[in-house]
C-alpha positions in Angstrom: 0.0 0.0 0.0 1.4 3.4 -1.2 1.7 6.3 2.1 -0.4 8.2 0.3 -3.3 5.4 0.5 -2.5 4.3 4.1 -2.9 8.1 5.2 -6.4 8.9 3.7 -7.4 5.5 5.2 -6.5 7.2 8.9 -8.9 9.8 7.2 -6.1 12.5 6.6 -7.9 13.8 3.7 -8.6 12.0 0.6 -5.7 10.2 -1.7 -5.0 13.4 -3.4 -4.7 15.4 -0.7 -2.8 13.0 0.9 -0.8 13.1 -2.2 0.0 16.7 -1.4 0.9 16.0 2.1 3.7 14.2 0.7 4.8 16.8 -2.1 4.5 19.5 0.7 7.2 17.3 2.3 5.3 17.2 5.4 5.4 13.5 5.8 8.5 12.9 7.5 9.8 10.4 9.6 10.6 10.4 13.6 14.0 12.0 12.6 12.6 14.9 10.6 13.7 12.4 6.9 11.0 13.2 3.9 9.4 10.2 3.1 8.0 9.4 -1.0 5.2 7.8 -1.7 6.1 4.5 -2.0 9.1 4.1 0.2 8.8 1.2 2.3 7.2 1.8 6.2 5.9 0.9 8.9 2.7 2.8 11.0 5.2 4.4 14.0 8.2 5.5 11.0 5.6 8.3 9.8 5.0 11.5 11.2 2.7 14.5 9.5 3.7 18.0 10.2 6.1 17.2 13.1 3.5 14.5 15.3 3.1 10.8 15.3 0.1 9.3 13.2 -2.9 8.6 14.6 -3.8 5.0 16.0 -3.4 2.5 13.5 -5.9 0.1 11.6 -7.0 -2.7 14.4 -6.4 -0.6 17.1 -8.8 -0.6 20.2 -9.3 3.1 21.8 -10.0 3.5 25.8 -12.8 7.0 26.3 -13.6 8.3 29.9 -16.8 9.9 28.0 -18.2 12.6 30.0 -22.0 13.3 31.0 -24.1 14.7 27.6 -21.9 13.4 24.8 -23.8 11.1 22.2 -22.3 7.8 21.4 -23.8 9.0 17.0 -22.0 10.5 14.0 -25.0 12.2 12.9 -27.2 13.3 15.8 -27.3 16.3 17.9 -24.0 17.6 19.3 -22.1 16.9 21.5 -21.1 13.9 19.9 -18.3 11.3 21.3 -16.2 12.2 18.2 -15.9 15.8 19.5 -13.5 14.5 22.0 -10.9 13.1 19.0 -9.3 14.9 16.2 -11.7 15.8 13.4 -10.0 13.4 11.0 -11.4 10.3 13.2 -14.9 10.7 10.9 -12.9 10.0 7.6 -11.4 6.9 8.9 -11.8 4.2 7.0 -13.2 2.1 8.5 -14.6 4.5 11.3 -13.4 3.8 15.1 -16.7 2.8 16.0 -18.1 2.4 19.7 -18.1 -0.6 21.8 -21.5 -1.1 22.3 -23.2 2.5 23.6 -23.7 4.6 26.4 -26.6 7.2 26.4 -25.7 11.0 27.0 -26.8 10.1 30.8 -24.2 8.0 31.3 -21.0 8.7 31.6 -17.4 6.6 32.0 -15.6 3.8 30.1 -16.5 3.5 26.4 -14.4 1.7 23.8 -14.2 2.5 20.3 -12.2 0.1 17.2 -12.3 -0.2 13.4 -12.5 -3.9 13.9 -15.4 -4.9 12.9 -15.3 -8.7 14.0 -13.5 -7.5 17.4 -16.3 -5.1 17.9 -19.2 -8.0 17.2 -17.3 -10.1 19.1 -17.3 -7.5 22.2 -21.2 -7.2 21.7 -22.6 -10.2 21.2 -25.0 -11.9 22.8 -22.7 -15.4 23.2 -20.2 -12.7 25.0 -19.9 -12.8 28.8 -17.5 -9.8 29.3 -18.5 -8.6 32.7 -19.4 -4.6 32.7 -19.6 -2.6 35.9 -21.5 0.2 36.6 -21.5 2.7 39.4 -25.0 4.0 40.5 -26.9 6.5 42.7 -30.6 6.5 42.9 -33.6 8.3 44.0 -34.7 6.2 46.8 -32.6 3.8 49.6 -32.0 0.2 48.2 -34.3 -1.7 49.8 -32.7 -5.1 49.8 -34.2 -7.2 48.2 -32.5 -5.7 45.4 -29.6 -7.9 45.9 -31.4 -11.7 45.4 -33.2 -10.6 42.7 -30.6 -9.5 40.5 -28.5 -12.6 41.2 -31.5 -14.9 40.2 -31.4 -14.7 36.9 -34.9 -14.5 36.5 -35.9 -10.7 36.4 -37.8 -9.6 33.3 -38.0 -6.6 31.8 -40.8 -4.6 30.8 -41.4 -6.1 27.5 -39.1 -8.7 27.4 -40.1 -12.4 27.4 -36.2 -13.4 28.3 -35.2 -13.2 31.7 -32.0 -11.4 32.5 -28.9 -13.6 33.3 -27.9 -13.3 37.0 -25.9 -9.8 38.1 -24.0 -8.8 40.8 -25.6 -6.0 42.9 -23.0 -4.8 45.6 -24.1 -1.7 48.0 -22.2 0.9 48.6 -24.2 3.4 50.3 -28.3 4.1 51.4 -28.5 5.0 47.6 -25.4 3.9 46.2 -24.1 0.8 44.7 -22.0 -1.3 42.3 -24.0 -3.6 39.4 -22.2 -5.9 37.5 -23.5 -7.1 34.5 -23.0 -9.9 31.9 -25.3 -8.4 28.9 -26.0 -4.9 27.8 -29.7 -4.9 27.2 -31.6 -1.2 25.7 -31.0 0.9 29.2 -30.3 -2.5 31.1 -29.1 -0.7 34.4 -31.9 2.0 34.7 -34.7 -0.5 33.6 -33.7 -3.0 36.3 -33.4 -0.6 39.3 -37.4 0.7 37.5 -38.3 -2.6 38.0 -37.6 -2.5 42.0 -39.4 1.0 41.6 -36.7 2.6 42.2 -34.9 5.7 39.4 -31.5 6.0 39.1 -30.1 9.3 39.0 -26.5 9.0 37.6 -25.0 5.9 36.2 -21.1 5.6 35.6 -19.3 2.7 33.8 -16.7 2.3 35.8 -14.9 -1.1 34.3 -15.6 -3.5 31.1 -14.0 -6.5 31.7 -10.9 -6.4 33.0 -10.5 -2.5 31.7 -10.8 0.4 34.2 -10.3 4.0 33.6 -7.5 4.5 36.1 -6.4 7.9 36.5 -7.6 9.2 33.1 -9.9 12.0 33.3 -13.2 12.7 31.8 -13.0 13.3 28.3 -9.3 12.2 27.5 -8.6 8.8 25.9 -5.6 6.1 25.1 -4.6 3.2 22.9 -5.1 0.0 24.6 -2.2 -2.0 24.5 -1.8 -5.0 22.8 -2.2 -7.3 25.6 -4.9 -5.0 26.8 -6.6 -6.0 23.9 -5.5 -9.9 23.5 -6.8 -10.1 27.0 -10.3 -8.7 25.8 -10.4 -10.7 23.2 -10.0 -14.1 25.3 -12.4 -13.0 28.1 -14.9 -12.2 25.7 -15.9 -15.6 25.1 -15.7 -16.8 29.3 -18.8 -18.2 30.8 -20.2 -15.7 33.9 -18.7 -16.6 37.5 -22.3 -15.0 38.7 
């Protein structure tokens, strides 16, 4: 694949402009070297005006995504994308989310251009555990507890009951829910079926992945154990 091709795939304009890049000798290497067009290369020996490239095909992005931003490309702003360099929307293919998380929700969202990875992530036949931090209108009653763990709650709805989930509390409103699915609003829907309301709901951890220190609104590259690791846990039956 010529530079030129591999650079409007990362969505740095189309094959002409990327073209351009390249006559504009802004396409360098770490060293400050002009690179042609087709010179040999690998992803981390290109740099555009002085900076690495953006992550590369395959690559798994980690998103502490703040209260109100839309997991869309096309709906009402904010969007999830607002937090990345413009570019990210020409990728080809797009880093697409995980899964979603409504603008209510806030916390750990992951975004890839593989498609199969990404199926594989949310599928139904995955049992990738996904935590969620949660404060509610009323105090837990607890009863709570039991009957998330029974795996036979049903939704509003639904005619499938929900597998078993771990419910740990925290506080006289607060709590932990662990989850093996990701249902249409799983977390607010279960708690509504208690009659209770959540107020705020936070994704604190999916799978083995937590945020860590990285603040709202900033992301990184998962590494590629990070990501081998995901992989192979994505296809692990439930402890529950």
């Amino acid at each position: 694949m010529s530079i030129a091709r591999y650079l409007a795939r990362l969505g740095y304009g189309t094959r002409r402009e990327a073209e351009y890049l390249l006559a504009q000798r802004r396409v360098t290497t770490p060293d400050g070297q002009v690179v042609r067009d087709r010179d040999a290369f690998q992803h981390t020996s290109l740099y555009v005006d002085g900076a690495p490239l953006d992550p590369p095909p395959g690559a798994v992005l980690l998103l502490n995504k703040p209260l109100g931003y839309v997991c869309s490309t096309s709906d009402r702003p904010p969007l999830v994308y607002d937090l990345f360099p413009t570019r990210f929307l020409a990728r080809t293919p797009i880093m697409a989310p995980v899964g979603r998380l409504d603008a209510d929700t806030s916390g750990l969202l992951l975004l890839t251009d593989d498609g199969v990875l990404n199926h594989r992530l949310t599928s139904p036949r995955s049992h990738l555990p996904k935590t969620y931090e949660v404060t509610l209108a009323e105090p837990v009653r607890g009863h709570e507890v039991d009957r998330f763990a029974s795996g036979t709650l049903m939704l509003q709805g639904e005619t499938t009951p929900l597998r078993p989930a771990r419910l740990v509390v925290t506080g006289e409103r607060t709590a932990t829910l662990c989850l093996h699915e990701g249902r249409y609003h799983q977390v607010r829907r279960m708690f509504a079926a208690t009659g209770n309301h959540v107020v705020s709901l936070h994704r604190a951890a999916f799978g083995a992945l937590t945020l860590g220190s990285l603040a709202a609104g900033t992301w990184r590259v998962l590494a590629p154990h990070e990501v081998d690791a995901l992989r192979a846990s994505a296809t692990k039956r439930p402890t529950t």
